[in-house]
N, C-alpha and C positions, 0 to 999 in steps of 0.2 A: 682507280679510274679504268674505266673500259676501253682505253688506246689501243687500234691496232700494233699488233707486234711488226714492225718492218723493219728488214735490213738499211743501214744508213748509205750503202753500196748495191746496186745490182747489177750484172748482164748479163746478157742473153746465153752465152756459155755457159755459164756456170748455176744462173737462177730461173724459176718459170717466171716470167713477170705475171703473166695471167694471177698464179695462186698466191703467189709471194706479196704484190703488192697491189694492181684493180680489184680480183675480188674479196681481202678483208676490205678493203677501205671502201669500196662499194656499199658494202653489208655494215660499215660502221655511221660512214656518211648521210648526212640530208641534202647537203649540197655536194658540188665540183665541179668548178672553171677549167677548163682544159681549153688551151692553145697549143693547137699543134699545125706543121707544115700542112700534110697531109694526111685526110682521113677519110679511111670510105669503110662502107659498111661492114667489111668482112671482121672488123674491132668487134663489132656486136655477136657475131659470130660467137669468136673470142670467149667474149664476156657474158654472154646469156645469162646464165646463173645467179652472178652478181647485179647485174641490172634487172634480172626481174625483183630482187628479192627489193636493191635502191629503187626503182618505180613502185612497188605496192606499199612501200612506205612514203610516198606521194613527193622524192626527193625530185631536185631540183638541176639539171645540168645545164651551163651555159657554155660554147663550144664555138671557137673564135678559130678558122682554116684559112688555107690559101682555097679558091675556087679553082674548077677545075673549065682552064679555059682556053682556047683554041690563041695562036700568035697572034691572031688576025683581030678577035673579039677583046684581046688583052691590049693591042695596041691601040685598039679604038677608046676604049675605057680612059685609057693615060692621057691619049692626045688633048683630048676635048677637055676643057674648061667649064662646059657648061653641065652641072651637077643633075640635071633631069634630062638630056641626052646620053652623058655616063649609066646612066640608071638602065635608061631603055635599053641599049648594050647588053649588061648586066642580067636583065630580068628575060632579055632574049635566049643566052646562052645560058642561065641558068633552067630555062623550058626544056635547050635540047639535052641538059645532065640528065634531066627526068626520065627525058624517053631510054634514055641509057640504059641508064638503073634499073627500069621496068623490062628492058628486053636482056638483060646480063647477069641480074642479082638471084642467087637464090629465093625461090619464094617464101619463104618463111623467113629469111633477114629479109626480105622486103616486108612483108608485113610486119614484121618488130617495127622497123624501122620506124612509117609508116606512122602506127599506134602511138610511139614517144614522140614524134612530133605534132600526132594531132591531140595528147593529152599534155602537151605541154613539159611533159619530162625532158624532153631536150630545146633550147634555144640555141639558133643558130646565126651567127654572123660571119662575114667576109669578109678579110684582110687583103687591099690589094698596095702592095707597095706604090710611091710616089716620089715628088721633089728629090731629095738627093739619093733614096731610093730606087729611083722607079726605074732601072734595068734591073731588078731584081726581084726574090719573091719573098714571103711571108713564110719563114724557116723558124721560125722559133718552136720550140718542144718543153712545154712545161706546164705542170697543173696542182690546181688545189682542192684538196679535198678538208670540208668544213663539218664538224658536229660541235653544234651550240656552240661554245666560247672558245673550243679548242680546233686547229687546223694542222696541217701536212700538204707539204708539196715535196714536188717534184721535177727537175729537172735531168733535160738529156740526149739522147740522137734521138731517140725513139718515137717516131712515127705509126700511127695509130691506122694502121694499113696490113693485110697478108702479109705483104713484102718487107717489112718494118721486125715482124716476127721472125723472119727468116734469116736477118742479118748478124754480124755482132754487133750491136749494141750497148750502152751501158747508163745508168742513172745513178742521178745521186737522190737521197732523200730528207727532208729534215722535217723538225715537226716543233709545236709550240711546247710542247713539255719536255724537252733532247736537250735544251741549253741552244739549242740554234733557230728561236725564234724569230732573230732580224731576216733569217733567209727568208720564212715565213711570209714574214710581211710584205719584204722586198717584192714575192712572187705576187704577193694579193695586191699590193697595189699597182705594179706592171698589168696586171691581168684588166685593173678597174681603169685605169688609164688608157688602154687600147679599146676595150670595149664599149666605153662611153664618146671616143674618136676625139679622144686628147693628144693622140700621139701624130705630130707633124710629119711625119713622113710614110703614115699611112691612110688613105680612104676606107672606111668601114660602108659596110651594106648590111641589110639585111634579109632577109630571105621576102621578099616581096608576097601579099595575098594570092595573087592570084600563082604562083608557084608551091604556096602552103599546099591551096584545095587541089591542085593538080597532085600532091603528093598523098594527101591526105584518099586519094580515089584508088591508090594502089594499095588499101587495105584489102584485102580477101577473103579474110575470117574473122573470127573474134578474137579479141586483146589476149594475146599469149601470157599475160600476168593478171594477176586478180588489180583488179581497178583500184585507185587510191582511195582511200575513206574518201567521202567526201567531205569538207567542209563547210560551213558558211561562208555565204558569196559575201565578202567583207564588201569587196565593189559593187555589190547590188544600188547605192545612193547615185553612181554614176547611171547606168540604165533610168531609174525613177526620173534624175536630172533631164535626161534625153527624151523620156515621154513626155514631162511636164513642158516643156519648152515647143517641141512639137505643138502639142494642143495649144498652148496661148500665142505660138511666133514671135512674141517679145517678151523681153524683159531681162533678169538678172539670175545669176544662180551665184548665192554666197557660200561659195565651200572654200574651208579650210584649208590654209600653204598643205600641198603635199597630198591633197587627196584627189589629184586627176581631173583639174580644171581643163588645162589642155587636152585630155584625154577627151573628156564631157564634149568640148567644143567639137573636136574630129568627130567625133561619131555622127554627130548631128547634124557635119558640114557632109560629111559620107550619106547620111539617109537624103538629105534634101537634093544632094545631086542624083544618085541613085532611082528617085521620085519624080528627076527632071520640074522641081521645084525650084529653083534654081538654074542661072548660068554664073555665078560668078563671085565671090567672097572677098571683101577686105578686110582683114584685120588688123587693128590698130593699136598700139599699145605706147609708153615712154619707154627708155633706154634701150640702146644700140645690145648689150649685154643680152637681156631679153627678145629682143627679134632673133638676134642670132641662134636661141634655142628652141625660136616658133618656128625658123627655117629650116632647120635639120628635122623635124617633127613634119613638116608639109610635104619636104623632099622624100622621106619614108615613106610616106601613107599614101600620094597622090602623084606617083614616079609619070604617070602619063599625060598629068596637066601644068600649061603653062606657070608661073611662080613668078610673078615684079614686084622687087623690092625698090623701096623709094625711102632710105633712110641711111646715114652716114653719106660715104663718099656714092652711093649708087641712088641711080636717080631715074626708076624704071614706070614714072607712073603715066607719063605720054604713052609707052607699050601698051600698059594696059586700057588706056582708052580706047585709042586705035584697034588694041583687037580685045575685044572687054569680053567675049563668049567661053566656059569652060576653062575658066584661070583665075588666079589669085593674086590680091596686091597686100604685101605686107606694105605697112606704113608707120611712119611714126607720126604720132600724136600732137602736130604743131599744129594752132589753128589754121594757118596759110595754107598745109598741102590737104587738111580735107575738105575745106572750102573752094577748093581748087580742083579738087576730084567731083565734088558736088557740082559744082558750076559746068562742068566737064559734061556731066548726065544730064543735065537739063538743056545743053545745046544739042547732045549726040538723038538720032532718030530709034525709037521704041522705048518701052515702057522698062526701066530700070527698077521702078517701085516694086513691082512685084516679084520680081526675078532677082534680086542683088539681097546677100545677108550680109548684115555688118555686124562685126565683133569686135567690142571691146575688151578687150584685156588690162585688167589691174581698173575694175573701170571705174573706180574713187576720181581717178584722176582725172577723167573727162568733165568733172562737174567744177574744172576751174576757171576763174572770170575768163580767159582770155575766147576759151571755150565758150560757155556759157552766151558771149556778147556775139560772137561769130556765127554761132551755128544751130541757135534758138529758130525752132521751127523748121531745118533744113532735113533734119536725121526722122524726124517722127513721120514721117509721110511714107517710109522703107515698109514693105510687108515683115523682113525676117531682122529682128534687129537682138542682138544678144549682147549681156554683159558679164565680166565674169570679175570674182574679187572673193576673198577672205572675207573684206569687210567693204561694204559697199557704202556703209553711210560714211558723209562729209560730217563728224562732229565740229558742230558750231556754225554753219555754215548753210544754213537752212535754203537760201538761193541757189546751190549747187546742187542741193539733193531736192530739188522743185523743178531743175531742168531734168538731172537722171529719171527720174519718173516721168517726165512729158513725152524726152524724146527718144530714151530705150525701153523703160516699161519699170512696173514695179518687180522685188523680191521677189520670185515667184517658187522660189526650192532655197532651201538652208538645211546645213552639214557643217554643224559647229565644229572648232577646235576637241570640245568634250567629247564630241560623236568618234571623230576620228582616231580621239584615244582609245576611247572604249574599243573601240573594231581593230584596234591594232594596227590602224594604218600610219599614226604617228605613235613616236615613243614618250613614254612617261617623263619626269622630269622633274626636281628640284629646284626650290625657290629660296634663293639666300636674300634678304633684304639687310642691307647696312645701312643702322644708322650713321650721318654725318652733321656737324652745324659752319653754320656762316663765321666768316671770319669779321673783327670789327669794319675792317675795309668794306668786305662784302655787302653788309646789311649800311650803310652808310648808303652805297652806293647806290644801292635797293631806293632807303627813302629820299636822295637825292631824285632817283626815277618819277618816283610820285608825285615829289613836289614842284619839278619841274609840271606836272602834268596836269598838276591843280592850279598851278602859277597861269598858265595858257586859258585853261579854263574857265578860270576868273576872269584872264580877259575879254572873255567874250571867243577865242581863239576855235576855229576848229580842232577840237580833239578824237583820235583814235586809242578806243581804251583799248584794242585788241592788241595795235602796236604797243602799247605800254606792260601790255601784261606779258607780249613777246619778250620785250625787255628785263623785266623782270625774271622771265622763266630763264632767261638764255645765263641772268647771275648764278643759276643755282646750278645749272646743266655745266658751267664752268668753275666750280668752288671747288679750290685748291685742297679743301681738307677730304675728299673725297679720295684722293688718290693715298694720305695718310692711311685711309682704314683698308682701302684695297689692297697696300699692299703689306698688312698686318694680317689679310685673310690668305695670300698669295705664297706667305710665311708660311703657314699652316698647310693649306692645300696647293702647294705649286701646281698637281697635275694639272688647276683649271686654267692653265697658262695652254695647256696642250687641246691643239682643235678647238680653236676659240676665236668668236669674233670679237671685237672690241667698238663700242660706237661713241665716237666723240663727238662734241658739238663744231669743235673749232680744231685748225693744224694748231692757231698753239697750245689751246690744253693738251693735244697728240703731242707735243716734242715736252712738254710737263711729263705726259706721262710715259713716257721712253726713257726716263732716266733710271722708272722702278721698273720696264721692263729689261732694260741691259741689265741687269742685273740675273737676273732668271734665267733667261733665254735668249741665243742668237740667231734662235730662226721667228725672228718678227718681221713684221714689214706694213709700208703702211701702203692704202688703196683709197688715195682720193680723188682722181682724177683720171678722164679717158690712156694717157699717157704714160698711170702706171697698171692698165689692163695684164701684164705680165704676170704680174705681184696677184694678181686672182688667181691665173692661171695656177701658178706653181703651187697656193695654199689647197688650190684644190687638189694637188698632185701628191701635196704631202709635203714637198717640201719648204713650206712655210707652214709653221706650226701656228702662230698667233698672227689675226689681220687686223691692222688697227683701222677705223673709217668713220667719214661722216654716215652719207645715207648712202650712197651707191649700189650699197646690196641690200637693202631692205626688203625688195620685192623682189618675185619673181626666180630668182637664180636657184637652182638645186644642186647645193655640194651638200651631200649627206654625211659627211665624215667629222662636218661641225658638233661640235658636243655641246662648248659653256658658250654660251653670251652673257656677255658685261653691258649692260646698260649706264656707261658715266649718262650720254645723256637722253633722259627721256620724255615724252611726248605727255602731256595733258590724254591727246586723243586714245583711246585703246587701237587705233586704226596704225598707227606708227611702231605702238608696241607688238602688236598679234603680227605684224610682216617681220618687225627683228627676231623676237624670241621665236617662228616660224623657223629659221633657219635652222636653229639647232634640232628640231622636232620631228626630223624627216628620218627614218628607217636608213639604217646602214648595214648592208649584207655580210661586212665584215665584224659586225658587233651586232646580232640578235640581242642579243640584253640589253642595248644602247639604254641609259638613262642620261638625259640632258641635264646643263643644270644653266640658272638663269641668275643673275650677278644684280642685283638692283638697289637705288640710294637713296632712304627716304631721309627727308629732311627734319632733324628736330627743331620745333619752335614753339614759344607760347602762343603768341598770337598774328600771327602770318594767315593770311588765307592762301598763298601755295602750300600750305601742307597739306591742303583738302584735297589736290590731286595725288599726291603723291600715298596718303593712307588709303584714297579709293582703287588707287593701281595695287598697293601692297594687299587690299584683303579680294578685290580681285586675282590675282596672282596667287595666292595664299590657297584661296578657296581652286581655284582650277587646277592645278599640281598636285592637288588632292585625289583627281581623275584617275583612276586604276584600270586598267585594261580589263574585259569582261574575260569569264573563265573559259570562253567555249573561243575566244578571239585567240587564247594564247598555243 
């Protein structure tokens, strides 16, 4: 293999770090995470050499600092509580770094510079310590350098500055083919933990747009490296999504977990305000879990306007009536608070119709009765009304998907699962289907269901055959011989124990099947309830390897480090299954090869008609797995 040669020791005394260990690993790498205290440009300096040759190969760096900020604009940032105040601070003082730089830097590091961040070869975020932190700074020094399946980090004093070179110094190095892989990891997942602002005792920033174009102005010449190949715009379907949507003003855009729903949505909510099309946006969605990732996505993008949340313990939607101009109301999706918002516009003075967009998120779910009865003919009279989802039809439910069409709009853009394989925006995947059968209790129990339901029937009794076929589905979704063959495959391939969701119907087939997980592994844990929101946390952190759950993460949530999903129990709908198996499906930077794999239970019977769903989910399944990434996506 082509592994740079690097010392497992270096300092500044005795080694160049430049030649010794940035520029091979520069010239070997596509990617590298660096976290360091302090960095300014004079690194590039430095490294010219090695970073022209990593940018012409269209490599990738992501670059996590302390900023560089005055007592005064530091102390302001910490005091305040309110995350779009903090912002303003932030976006202030990071205008006057600009002017710095432009009046101090060499001109040709300012033009390097400059060109990697307006070609996207550097990403930049800000680490500002807090909570038990916060008299202090963002000191950590360590970084990773990635080609395809193999990495190298490095940890150390060394700071990525003049003065950094000039000191003593020393680092350590390890790498994934040394035998000192776990330091590896250890560093990659520290790095994804902080950067994605998992870590509680730090606030993350981003470098805000209008401080990008301010940087991006101190180009002067042409790109001191030969430009990266270009690519194909794999994101080209999010644009298409955004003009389509423009032109109609309603309706739905069904794309695929993972391919930049949220993304779609900001653009659009960006051009309409921008257009003064708009004064004002609510977006609506289920679970606490999911607003919390719509909020940190608003707080980025929209650092200069208002944000009321009206969901969990916060309850900001009086704010947003009262001052309803150039601001936004997250909400969650209970008939009472948008009927309450609605009611709200129709006593307040001006025209709300045409200036107000609503966005649905996950928007299946707005087509359920409680909805449906409340708010029929309220939403359809909005000029800008959008919905977003995977799967937008209500299977079986023909009254739900009769309101979605009246009063958000039809399909108007679709980006299949298939699509997104192909274009490399999710990964490939593996489909195990396991047979299993009923036990005599089981199938007893089954045609006790029935007959109870013909017994009623006969009497003249109102019957629900949906309730009855629930019942029926929920005997198989818990059949005890299921767990028998799971963990006869679990024999064979334990790793699918590692980075895996688990979906059960019930806690107690979950504590059934905890008896063949303690067995495996002790890093499981189970996530059914707001209460153990922890137990998310930590699997996303790594330190839960297996999550066992009913539905709570179905929709919506992006830990991309999920590999296998186990399906004990599954849905009739495709609309339950394409949000689980979603999870696993999502690009992980730390596995470019990722292949998922998907855990599924068909049922054997002679004459059962549940097995009609369950063969139509297996050669569906069967047949999409089959999707191969195209040759020009890879």
């Amino acid at each position: 293999m082509n592994w740079p040669k690097i010392k497992p020791y270096l300092d500044t005394s005795e080694d160049n770090i430049i030649s010794e260990l940035y520029t091979p690993c520069l010239k070997w790498a596509d990617r590298y995470d660096r976290g360091v205290g302090y960095f300014t440009t004079g690194w590039i300096q430095y490294n010219i050499y090695g970073l022209s040759d990593f940018a012409s190969r269209g490599g990738k760096m992501r670059l996590i600092t302390s900023p560089i900020l005055s007592n005064s604009d530091l102390c302001a940032i910490r005091e305040t509580t309110d995350d779009t105040e903090a912002f303003a601070h932030f976006t202030k003082a990071l205008s006057d770094n600009v002017d710095t730089l432009r009046v101090e830097m060499e001109k040709d590091i300012l033009n390097t510079f400059s060109w990697l961040i307006y070609d996207g070869i550097i990403d930049l975020k800000f680490a500002v310590p807090c909570k038990d932190l916060q008299n202090g700074n963002f000191h950590d020094k360590f970084g990773v350098f990635y080609c395809g399946n193999d990495a190298l980090s490095f940890s150390g004093s060394l700071n990525d500055s003049n003065q950094g070179h000039q000191n003593y110094e020393s680092i350590k190095v390890f790498s994934s083919w040394s035998g000192t892989k776990e330091y590896v990891d250890a560093d990659a997942a520290r790095f994804e933990k902080i950067w994605n602002d998992r870590e509680k005792n730090l606030r993350m920033y981003t470098v805000p747009e209008a401080i990008k174009d301010k940087i991006f102005k101190l180009r002067s010449s042409n790109r001191p490296y030969k430009k990266p190949k270009d690519n194909f715009n794999k994101w080209l379907h999010q644009d298409i999504a955004v003009e389509m949507f423009l032109q109609k003003q309603n309706g739905i855009l069904a794309m695929a977990t993972g391919t930049g729903k949220t993304i779609t949505a900001i653009k659009i909510i960006k051009h309409l305000f921008k257009e003064n099309k708009i004064k004002r946006a609510i977006i609506t969605m289920y679970g606490n879990d999911l607003i919390d990732q719509w909020a940190i996505q608003m707080r980025e993008n929209f650092p200069t306007k208002t944000i009321n949340y009206h969901y969990g313990s916060q309850k900001m939607m009086k704010n947003f009536v009262m001052h309803p101009d150039n601001t936004f109301l997250l909400v969650s999706r209970e008939a009472g608070n948008l009927t309450k918002l609605l009611d709200s516009f129709e006593m307040m003075p001006g025209n709300y119709y045409n200036d107000s967009l609503f966005v649905f998120d996950e928007v299946h779910g707005a087509g359920s009765e409680s909805l449906v009865e409340n708010l029929s003919g309220k939403i359809s009279p909005y000029r800008f009304r959008l919905g977003l989802s995977a799967t937008p039809k209500r299977e079986y439910d023909e009254e739900g998907n009769e309101f979605l069409l009246n009063e958000i709009g039809d399909v108007i853009y679709t980006f299949s699962l298939e699509d997104a394989i192909k274009k490399g925006i999710l990964c490939e995947f593996n489909y195990i289907p396991l047979d299993y059968e009923l036990t005599n209790e089981e199938k007893k129990k089954k045609r006790d269901i029935i007959a109870g339901f013909s017994m009623r029937k006969a009497r003249g009794e109102s019957v629900d055959e949906a309730e009855m076929y629930r019942k029926l589905a929920s005997v198989n979704k818990t059949a005890v011989l299921k767990i028998r063959e799971f963990e006869k495959l679990v024999l064979r391939q334990p790793e699918l124990l590692k980075n895996s969701i688990i979906f059960v119907e019930t806690r107690e087939f979950g504590r059934k099947l905890q008896d063949v997980l303690i067995k495996r592994t002790d890093k499981y844990h189970t996530y059914y309830a707001d209460d153990e929101r922890i137990n998310l946390e930590n699997f996303s952190n790594g330190i839960i390897e297996c999550l066992l759950t009913c539905q709570k993460i179905s929709e919506g949530i992006d830990i991309s480090s999920v590999t296998n999903i186990i399906l004990f129990s599954s849905d009739r709908s495709k609309l339950v299954t394409t949000q689980r198996i979603g999870r696993a499906l999502r690009l992980n930077a730390n596995m470019p090869e990722k292949t998922a794999n998907v855990i599924d239970f068909i049922l054997i019977t002679e004459n059962d008609e549940d097995e009609n769903s369950d063969v139509i989910r297996k050669e569906w399944l069967t047949e999409l797995s089959k999707t191969r990434r195209e040759e020009h996506a890879k």
